[in-house]
C-alpha positions in Angstrom: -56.4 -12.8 41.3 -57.0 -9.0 40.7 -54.3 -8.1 43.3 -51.6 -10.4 42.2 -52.2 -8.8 38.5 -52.6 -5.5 39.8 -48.7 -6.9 41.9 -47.2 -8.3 38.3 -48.1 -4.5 36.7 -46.9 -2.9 39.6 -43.0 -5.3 39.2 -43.3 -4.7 35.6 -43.3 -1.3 35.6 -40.6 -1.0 38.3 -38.4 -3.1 35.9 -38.7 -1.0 32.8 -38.4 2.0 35.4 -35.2 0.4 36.5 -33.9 -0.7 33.2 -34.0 3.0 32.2 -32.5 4.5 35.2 -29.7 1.7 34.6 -29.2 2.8 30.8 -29.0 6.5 31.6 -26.6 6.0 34.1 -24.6 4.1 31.6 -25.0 6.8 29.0 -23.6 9.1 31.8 -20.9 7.2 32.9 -20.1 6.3 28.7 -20.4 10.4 28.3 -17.9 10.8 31.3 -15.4 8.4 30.2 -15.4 10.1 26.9 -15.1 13.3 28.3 -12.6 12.5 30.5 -10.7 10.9 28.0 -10.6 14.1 25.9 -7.2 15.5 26.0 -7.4 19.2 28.1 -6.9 22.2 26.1 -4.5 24.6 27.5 -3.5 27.9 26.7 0.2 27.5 25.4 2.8 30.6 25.5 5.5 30.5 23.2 8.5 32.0 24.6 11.0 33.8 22.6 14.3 34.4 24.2 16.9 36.2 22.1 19.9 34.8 25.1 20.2 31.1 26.3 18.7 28.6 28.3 22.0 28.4 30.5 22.0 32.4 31.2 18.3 33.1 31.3 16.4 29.7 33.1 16.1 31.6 36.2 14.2 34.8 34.6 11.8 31.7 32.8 11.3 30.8 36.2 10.8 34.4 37.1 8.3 34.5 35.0 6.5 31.5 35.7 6.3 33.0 39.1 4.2 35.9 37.8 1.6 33.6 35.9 1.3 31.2 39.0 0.7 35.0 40.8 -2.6 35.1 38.2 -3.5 31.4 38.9 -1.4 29.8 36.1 0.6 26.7 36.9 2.7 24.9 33.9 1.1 21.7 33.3 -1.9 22.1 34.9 -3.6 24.7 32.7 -0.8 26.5 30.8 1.9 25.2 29.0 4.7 26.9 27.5 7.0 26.7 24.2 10.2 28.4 24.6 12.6 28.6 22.0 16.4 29.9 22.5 18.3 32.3 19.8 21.8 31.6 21.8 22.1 35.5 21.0 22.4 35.3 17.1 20.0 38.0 16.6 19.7 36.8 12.8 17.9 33.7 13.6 14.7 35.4 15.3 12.8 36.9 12.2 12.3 32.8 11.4 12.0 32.0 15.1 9.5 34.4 15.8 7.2 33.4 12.6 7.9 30.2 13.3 5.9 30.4 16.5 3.3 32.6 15.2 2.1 30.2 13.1 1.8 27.2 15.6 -0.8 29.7 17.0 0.0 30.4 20.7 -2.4 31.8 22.7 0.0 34.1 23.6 3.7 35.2 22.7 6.4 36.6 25.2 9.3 37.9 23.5 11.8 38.7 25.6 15.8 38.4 26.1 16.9 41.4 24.2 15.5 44.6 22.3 15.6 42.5 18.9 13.4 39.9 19.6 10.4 42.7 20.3 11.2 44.3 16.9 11.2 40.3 15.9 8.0 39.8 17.4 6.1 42.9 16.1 7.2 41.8 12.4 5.8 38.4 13.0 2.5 39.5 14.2 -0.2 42.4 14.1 -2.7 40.0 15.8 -1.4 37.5 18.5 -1.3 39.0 21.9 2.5 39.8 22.6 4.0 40.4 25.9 7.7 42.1 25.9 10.7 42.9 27.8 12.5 45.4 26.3 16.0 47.3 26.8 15.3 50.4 24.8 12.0 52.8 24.1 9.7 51.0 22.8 7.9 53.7 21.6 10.7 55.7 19.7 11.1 51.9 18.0 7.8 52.1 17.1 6.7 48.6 19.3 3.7 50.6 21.1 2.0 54.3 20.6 2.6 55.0 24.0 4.1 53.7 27.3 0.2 54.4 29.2 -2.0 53.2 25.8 0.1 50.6 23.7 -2.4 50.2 21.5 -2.5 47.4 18.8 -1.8 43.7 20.7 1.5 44.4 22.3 2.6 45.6 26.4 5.3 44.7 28.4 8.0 45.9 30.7 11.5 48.3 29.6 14.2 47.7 31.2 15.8 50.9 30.2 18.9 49.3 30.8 20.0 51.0 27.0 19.5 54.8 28.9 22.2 53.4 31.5 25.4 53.3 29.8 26.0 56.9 30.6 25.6 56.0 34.6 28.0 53.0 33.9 30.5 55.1 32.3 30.2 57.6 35.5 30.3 54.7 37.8 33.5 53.7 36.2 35.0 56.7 36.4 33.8 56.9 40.3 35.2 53.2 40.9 38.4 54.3 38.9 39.2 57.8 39.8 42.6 58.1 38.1 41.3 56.8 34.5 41.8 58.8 31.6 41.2 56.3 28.9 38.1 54.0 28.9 36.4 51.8 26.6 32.7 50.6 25.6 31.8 47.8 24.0 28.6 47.7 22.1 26.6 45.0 19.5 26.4 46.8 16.2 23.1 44.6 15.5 21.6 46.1 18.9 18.9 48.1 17.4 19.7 51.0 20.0 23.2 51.2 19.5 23.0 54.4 18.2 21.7 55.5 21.8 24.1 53.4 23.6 27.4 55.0 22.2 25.9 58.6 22.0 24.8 58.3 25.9 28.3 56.7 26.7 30.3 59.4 24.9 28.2 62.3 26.9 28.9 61.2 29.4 32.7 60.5 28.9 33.4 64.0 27.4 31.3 65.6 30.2 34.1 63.4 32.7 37.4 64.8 30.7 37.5 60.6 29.7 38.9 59.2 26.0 36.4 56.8 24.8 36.8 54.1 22.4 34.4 52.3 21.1 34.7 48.4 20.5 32.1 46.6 17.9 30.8 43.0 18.6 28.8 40.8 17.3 30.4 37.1 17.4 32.9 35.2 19.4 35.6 36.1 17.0 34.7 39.9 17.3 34.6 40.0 21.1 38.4 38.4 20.8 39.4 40.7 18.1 37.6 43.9 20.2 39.9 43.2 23.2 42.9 42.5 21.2 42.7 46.2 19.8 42.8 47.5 23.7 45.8 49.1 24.5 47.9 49.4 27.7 46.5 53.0 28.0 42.8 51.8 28.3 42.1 52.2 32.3 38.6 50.2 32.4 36.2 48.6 30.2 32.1 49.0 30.1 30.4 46.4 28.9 26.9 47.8 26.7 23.8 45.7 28.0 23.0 43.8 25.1 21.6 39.7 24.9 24.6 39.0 22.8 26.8 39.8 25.2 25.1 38.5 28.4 25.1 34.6 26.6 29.0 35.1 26.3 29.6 36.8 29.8 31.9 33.4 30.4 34.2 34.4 27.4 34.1 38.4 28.5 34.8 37.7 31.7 37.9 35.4 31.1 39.2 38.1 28.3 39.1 40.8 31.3 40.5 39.1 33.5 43.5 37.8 31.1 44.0 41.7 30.7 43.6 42.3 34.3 41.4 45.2 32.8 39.0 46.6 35.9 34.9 46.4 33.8 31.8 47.4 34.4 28.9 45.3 33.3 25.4 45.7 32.5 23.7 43.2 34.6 24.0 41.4 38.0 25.1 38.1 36.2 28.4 39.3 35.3 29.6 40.1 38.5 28.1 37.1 40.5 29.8 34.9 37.9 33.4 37.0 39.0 33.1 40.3 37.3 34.2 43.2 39.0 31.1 45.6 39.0 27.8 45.9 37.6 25.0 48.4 37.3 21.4 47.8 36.1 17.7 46.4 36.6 16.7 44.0 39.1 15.4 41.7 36.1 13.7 39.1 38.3 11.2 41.4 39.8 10.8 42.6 36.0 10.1 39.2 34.6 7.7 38.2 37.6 5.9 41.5 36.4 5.7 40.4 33.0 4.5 36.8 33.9 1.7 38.7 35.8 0.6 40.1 32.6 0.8 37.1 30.7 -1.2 35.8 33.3 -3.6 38.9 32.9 -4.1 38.3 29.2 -4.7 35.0 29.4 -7.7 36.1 31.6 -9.2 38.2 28.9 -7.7 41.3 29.3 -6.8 43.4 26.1 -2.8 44.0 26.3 -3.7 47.9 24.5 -5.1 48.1 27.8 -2.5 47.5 30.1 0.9 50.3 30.5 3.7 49.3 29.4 5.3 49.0 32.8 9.4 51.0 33.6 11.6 49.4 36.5 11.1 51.2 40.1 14.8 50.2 41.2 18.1 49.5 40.2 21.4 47.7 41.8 24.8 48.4 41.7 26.4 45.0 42.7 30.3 44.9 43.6 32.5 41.7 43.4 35.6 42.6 46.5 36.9 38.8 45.1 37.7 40.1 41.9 39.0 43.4 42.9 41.6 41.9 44.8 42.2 39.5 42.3 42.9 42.7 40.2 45.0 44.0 42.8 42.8 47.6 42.9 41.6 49.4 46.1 37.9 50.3 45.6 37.3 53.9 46.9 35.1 53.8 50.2 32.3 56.0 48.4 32.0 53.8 45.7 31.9 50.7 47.9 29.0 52.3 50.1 26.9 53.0 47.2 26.7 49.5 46.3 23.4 47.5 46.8 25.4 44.4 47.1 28.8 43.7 47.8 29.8 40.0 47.1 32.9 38.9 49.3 
C-alpha cells in the first residue's frame, strides 16, 4: 500500500511538472507568434533627386550598390523613399521638408547642387548624405571638405570647376572655331562660377562666348533660336535641369547640326557628340557606402566629404559623321571612350 502511494505522488507530481513545462512552452510559442508577427522596423532613406527617374535609375542603383557594400539590402533591412523633382528646382524647398518630417533615418539629397542647399534648409538634425556639383563649403553646406561638421557629408562632383576644360576641349575638338556658346541654368546656384570659369577660359583661347540662359523647355527652345550661323559649337553647363531634358537638347543640336559638348556621359551615349566629366556611378556607389556607414552609427561630421579621383572624356564617331566633321586625331586619342 505504501509504495503504490508513494507511485500515485510520484505520477502526480510528474503531471503538474508536465502541465507546466507544456504551458511555458505555450507561453513561448504565444510570445513567438507575437513577435514574429510584429511588423520589422527598418531604417528608411528618403531620397531626393533634383533630375528624373528615367535619367537617374541607374545612379539609384549605383547607390544601392554602395549600401549592399555596408551590408544593406532594400527590403530586407533598409528601405528607401525616393522622390523625383523632374528638374524644377522650385519644387524641392517642399520636397525636402516634406521628407524631413516623415522622419527618415537618413536623407540623401542628391541630383543637382540645389537639392543640397534644399536639404540643408530642411534640416539641422537628420543625418544628410549629398552629391554635390559645386563647393560645398564656399555654399556654406559643410565647414570643411576633411571635418563637415554639423549632420551633413557627401561626395563633389566638381563637375561646376569643369566648364573651363569643356570650353578648351571644344576648342581642341573644333580647332577652327572662333565663336562658341554656353548654356547655363540661371537657378544653378553656381552659375556665377560656371560662366566666369567658361569665359576664362574662352578669352584665354582668342574664342567669342555667348552665354545662353535656361531654365524651362520653352527657354532651352528660345536659347537656341538666338544662335546664329556664326556660333561654331555649343557647351552644354552640367546642371540637373539640363541632364532631365538631354532628349530635347540633343534633338535641338542636332536640327542645327551644331558640333556640343556636354557635361556628362549620358549625353553622348544617348547620340551627342562629346562629353567631359565625372564617372558618376563610382561616385554614387561611394555615397551609398556612406549611407551605409551612417546607418551603422557613424557620425557623418566625421566622415570627409569625399572629391572624384577620375574623369572621362567620352566621344560619339556616330554623331560626328552624322555632322559631317573630321575629329582631329589628338583629340580622338585623348578620349576615355570612343562610341562607334
Amino acid at each position: 500500500m505504501t509504495q503504490g502511494v508513494r507511485q500515485s505522488g510520484r505520477d502526480g507530481a510528474f503531471s503538474r511538472r508536465h502541465a507546466i513545462g507544456a504551458g511555458l512552452a505555450a507561453g513561448v510559442a504565444g510570445l513567438a507568434a507575437r513577435v514574429d508577427a510584429q511588423p520589422v522596423t527598418m531604417p528608411r532613406i528618403a531620397y531626393l533627386c533634383g533630375r528624373a527617374v528615367a535619367t537617374d535609375a541607374y545612379l539609384l542603383e549605383a547607390f544601392r550598390e554602395g549600401l549592399k557594400a555596408e551590408g544593406f539590402v532594400e527590403g530586407r533591412n533598409v528601405t528607401i523613399d525616393p522622390r523625383w523633382a523632374d528638374g524644377n528646382y522650385d519644387r524641392l524647398p517642399a520636397l525636402a521638408a516634406e521628407l524631413v518630417k516623415t522622419k527618415p533615418a537618413l536623407l540623401a539629397a542628391v541630383g543637382g547642387t540645389a537639392v543640397s542647399v534644399a536639404a540643408k534648409a530642411a534640416t539641422s538634425t537628420v543625418p544628410t548624405v549629398f552629391m554635390i556639383g559645386s563647393d560645398p563649403v564656399a555654399l556654406g553646406i559643410v565647414d570643411t571638405l576633411a571635418r563637415p561638421g554639423g549632420n551633413r557629408t557627401g561626395m563633389v562632383l566638381l563637375s561646376s570647376s569643369l566648364e573651363g576644360k569643356r570650353i578648351d576641349l571644344l576648342r581642341e575638338m573644333l580647332p577652327s572655331a572662333k565663336a562658341v556658346a554656353l548654356m547655363v541654368n540661371p537657378s544653378m546656384p553656381a552659375v556665377a562660377d560656371q560662366v566666369r570659369d567658361a569665359e576664362q577660359a574662352a578669352a584665354a583661347l582668342g574664342l567669342r562666348l555667348a552665354i545662353l540662359k535656361a531654365r524651362s523647355d520653352g527657354e532651352i527652345a528660345s536659347a537656341f533660336a538666338t544662335l546664329t550661323g556664326a556660333t561654331d559649337g555649343l557647351a552644354v553647363a552640367i546642371d540637373g535641369f539640363f541632364i532631365s531634358r538631354r532628349e530635347q537638347i540633343l534633338a535641338l543640336a542636332s536640327a542645327r547640326r551644331l558640333p556640343a559638348m556636354f557635361p556628362v556621359r549620358d549625353f553622348t551615349a544617348d547620340g551627342g557628340l562629346a562629353s567631359y566629366g565625372t564617372r558618376w556611378p563610382e561616385m554614387y556607389r561611394g555615397l551609398g557606402a556612406y549611407a551605409g556607414r551612417i546607418l551603422k552609427g557613424a557620425q557623418p561630421r566625421d566622415l570627409p566629404v569625399q572629391l572624384p579621383t577620375s574623369y572621362e572624356l567620352v566621344v560619339n564617331l556616330n554623331a560626328a559623321r552624322s555632322l559631317g566633321i573630321v575629329l582631329p586625331p589628338t583629340f580622338l586619342s585623348r578620349a576615355d571612350e570612343v562610341i562607334e
